[in-house]
MIMI-638033 format. One record per residue: residue in one letter; z negated, y negated, x negated of N, C-alpha, C in turn; residue number from 1. Coordinates in steps of 0.001 Angstrom, whole numbers, plus 524288, in hexadecimal, padded with zeros to 5 digits. Last residue first. Layout:
# residues N
<aa: a; n_w: Z; n_v: Y; n_u: X; ca_w: Z; ca_v: Y; ca_u: X; c_w: Z; c_v: Y; c_u: X; i: NUM>
...
***
This chain:
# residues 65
<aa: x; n_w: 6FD22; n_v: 8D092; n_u: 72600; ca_w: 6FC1D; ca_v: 8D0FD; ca_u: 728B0; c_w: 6FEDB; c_v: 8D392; c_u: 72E0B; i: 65>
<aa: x; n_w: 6F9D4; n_v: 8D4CE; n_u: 718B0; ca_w: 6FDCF; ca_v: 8D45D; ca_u: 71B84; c_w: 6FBD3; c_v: 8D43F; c_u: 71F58; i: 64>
<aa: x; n_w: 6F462; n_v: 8D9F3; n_u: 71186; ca_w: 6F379; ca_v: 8D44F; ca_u: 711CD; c_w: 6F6CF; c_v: 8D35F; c_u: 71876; i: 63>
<aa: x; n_w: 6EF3C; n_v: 8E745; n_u: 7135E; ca_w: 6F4E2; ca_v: 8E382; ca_u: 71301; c_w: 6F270; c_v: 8DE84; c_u: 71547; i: 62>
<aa: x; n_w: 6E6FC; n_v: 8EBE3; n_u: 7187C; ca_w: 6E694; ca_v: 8EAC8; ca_u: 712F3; c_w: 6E95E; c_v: 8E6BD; c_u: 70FC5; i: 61>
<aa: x; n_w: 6EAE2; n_v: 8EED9; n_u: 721F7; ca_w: 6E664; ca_v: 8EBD1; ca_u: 720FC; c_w: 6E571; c_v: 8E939; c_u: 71C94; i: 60>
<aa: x; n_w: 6F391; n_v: 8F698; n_u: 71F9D; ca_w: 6F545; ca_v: 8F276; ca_u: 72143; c_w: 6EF90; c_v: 8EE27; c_u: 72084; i: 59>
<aa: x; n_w: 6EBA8; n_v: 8FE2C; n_u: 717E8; ca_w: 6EFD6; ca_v: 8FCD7; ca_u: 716C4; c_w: 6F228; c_v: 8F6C6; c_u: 719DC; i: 58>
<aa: x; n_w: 6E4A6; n_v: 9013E; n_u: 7206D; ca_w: 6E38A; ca_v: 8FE48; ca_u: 71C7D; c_w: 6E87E; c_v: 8FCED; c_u: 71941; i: 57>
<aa: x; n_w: 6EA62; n_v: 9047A; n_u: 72806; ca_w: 6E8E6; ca_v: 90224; ca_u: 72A35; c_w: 6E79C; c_v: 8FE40; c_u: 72454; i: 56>
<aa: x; n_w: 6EE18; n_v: 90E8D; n_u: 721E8; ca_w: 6F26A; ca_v: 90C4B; ca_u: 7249F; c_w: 6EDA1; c_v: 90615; c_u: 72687; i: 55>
<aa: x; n_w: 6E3C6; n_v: 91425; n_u: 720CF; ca_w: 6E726; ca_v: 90FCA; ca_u: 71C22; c_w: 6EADF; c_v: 90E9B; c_u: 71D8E; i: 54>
<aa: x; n_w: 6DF8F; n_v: 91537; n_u: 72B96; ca_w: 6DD6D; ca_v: 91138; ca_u: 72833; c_w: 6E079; c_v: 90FA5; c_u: 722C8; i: 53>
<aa: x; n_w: 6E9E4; n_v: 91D73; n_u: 72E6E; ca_w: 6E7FB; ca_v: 91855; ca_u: 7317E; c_w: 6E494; c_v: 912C8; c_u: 72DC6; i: 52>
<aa: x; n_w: 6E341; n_v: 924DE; n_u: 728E5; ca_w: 6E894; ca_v: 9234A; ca_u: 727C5; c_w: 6E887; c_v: 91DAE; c_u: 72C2A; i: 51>
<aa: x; n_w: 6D9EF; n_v: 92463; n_u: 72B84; ca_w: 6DABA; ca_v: 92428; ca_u: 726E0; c_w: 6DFA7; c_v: 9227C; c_u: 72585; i: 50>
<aa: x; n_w: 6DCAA; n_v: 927B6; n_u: 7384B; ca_w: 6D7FF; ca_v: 92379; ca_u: 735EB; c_w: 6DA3D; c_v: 92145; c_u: 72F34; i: 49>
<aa: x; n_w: 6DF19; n_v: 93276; n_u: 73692; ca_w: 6E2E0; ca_v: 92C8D; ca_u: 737D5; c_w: 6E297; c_v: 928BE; c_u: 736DE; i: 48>
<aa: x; n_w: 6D672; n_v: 9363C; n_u: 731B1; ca_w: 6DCB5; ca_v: 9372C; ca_u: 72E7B; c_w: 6E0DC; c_v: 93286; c_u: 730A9; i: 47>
<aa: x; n_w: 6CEFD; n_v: 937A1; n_u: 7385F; ca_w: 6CEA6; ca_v: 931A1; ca_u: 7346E; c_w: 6D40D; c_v: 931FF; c_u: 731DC; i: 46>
<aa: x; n_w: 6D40A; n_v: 93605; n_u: 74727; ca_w: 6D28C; ca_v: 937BF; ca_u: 74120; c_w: 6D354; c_v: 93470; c_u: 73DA4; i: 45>
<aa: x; n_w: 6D385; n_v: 930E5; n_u: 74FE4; ca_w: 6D808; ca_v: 93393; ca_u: 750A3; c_w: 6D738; c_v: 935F1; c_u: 74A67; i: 44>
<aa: x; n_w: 6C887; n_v: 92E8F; n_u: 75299; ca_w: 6CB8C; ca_v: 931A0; ca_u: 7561C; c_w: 6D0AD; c_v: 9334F; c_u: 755C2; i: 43>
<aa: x; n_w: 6C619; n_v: 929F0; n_u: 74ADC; ca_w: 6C0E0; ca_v: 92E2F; ca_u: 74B98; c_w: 6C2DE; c_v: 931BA; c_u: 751C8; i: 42>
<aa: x; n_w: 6CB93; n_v: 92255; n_u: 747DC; ca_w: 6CBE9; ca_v: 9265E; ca_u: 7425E; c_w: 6C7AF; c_v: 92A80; c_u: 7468C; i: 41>
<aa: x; n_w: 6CC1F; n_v: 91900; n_u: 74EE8; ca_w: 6CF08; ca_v: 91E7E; ca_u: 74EC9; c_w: 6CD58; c_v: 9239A; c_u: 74C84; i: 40>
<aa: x; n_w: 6C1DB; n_v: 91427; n_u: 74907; ca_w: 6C2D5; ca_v: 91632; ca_u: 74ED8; c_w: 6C6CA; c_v: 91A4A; c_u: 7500C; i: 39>
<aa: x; n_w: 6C924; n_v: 91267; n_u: 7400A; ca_w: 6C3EC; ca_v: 91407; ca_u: 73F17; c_w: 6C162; c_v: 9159D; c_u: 744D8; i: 38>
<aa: x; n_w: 6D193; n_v: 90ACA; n_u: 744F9; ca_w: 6D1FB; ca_v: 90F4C; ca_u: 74174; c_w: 6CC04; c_v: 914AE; c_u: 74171; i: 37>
<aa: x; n_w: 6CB92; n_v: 902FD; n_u: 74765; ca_w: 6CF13; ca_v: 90710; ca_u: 74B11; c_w: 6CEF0; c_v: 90C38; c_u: 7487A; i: 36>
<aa: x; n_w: 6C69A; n_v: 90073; n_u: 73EB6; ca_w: 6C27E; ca_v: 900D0; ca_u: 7444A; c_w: 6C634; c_v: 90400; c_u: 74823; i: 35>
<aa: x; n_w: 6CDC9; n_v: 8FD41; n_u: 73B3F; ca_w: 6CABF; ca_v: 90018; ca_u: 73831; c_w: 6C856; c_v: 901BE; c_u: 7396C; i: 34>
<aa: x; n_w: 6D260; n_v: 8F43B; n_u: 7408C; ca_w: 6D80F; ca_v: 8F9BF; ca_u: 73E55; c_w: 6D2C0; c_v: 8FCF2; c_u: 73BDA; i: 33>
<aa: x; n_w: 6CBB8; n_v: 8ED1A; n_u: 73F33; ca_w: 6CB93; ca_v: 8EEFF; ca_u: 74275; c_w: 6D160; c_v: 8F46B; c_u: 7436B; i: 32>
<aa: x; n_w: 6CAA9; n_v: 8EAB7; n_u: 73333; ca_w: 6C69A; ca_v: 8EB72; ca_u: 73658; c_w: 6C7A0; c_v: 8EED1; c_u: 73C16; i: 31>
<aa: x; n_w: 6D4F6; n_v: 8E65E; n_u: 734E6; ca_w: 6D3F4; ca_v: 8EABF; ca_u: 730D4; c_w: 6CF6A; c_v: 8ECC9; c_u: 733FE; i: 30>
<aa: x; n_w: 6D957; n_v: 8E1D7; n_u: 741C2; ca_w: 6D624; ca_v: 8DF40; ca_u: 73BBA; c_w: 6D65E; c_v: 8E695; c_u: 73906; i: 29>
<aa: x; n_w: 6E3C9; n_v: 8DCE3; n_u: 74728; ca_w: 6E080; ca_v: 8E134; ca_u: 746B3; c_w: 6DEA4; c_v: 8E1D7; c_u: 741CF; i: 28>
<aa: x; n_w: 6EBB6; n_v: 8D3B6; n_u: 74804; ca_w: 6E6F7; ca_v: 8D345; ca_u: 74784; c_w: 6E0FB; c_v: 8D89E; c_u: 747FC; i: 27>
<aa: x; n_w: 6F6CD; n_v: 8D68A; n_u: 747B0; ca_w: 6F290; ca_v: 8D475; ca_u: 74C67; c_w: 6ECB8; c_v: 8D433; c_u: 74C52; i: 26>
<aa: x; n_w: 6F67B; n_v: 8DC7B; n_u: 73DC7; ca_w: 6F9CE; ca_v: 8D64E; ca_u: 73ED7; c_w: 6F6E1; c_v: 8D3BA; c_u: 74583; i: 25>
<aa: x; n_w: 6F0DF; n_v: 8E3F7; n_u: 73ED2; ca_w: 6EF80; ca_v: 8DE9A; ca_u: 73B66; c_w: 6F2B4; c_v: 8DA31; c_u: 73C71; i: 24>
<aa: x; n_w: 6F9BF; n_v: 8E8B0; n_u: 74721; ca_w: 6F17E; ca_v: 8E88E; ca_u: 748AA; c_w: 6F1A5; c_v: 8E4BB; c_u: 74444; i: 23>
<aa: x; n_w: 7010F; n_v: 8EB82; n_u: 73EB4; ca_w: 702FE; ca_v: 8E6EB; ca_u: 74503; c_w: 6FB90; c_v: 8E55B; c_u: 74643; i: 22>
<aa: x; n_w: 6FDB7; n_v: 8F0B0; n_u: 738FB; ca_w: 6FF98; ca_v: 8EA8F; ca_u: 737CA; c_w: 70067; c_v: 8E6C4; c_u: 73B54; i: 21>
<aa: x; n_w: 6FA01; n_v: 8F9B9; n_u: 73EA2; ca_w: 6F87A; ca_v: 8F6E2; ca_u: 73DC2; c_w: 6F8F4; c_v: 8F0FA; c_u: 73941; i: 20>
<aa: x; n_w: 70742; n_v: 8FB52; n_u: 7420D; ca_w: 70225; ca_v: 8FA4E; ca_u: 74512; c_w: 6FCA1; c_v: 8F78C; c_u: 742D6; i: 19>
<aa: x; n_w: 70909; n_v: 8FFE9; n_u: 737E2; ca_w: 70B96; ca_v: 8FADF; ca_u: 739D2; c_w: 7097C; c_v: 8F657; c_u: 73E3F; i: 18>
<aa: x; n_w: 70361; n_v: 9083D; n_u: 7360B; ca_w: 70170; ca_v: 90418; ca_u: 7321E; c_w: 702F3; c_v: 8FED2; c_u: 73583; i: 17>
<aa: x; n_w: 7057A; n_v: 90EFC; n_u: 73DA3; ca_w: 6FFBB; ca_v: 90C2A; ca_u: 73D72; c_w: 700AA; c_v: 9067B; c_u: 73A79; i: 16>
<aa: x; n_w: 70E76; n_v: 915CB; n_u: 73D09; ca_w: 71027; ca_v: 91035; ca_u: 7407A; c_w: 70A96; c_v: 90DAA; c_u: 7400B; i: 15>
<aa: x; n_w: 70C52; n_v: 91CC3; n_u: 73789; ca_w: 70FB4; ca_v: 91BD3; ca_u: 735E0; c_w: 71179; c_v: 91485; c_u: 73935; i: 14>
<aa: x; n_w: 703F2; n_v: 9220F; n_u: 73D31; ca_w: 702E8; ca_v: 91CFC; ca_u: 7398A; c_w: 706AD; c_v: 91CEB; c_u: 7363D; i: 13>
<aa: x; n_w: 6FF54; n_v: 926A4; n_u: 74689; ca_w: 704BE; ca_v: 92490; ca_u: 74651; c_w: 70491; c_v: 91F9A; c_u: 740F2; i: 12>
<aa: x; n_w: 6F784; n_v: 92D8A; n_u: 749FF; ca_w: 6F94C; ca_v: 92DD6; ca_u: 74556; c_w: 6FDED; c_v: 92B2B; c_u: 742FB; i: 11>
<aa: x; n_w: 6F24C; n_v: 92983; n_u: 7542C; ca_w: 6F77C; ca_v: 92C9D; ca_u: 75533; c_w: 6F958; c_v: 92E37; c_u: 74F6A; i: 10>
<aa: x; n_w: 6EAFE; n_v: 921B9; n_u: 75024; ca_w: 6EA52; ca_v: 9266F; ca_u: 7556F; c_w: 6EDE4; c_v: 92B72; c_u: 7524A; i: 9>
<aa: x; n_w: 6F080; n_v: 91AEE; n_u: 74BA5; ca_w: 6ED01; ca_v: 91D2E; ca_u: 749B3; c_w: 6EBB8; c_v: 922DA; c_u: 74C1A; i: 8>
<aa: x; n_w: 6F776; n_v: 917CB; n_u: 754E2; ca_w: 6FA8B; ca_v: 919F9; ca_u: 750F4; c_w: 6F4AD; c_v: 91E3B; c_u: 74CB9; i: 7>
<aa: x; n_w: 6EE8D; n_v: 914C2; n_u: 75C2F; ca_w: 6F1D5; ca_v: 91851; ca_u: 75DC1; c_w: 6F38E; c_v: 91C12; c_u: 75AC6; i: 6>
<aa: x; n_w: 6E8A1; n_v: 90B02; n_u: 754F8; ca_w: 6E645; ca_v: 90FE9; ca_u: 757A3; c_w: 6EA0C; c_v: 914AA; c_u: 7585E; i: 5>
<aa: x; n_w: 6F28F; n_v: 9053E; n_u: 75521; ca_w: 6EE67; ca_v: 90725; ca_u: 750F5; c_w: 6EDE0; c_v: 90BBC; c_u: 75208; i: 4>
<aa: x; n_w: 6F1FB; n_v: 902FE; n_u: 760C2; ca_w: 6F6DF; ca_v: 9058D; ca_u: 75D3A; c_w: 6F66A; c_v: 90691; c_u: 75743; i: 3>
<aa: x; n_w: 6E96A; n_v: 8FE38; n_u: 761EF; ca_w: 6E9AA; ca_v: 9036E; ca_u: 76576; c_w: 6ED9A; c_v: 906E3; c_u: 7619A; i: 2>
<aa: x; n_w: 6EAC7; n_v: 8F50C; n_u: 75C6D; ca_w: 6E6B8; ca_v: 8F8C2; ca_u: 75AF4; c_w: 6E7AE; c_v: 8FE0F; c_u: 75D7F; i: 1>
***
């Protein structure tokens, strides 16, 4: 989650998505990538926030675990 947080932070979402496959594969629920997200979005902006949320919905969305 911190490394969520960070890359989100830092605009680094060329390396997010992979991160968060690694967070679902350990058990980091949708629910809770949405509650981070939505906590960031009010300190680092919703432009990251936004980009962050379809990188996030995208892997969430995938059957795939």
């Amino acid at each position: 989650m911190i490394t969520i947080a960070a890359l989100i932070s830092g605009g680094n979402f060329e390396q997010l998505k992979a991160h968060f496959n690694i967070g679902k594969q350990n058990g980091i629920t949708q629910k809770q990538i949405v509650e981070i997200i939505t906590h960031l979005s009010f300190y680092v902006g919703w432009p990251k926030a936004w980009s962050a949320f379809n990188l996030a919905k995208e892997v969430y969305q995938s059957k795939e675990v």
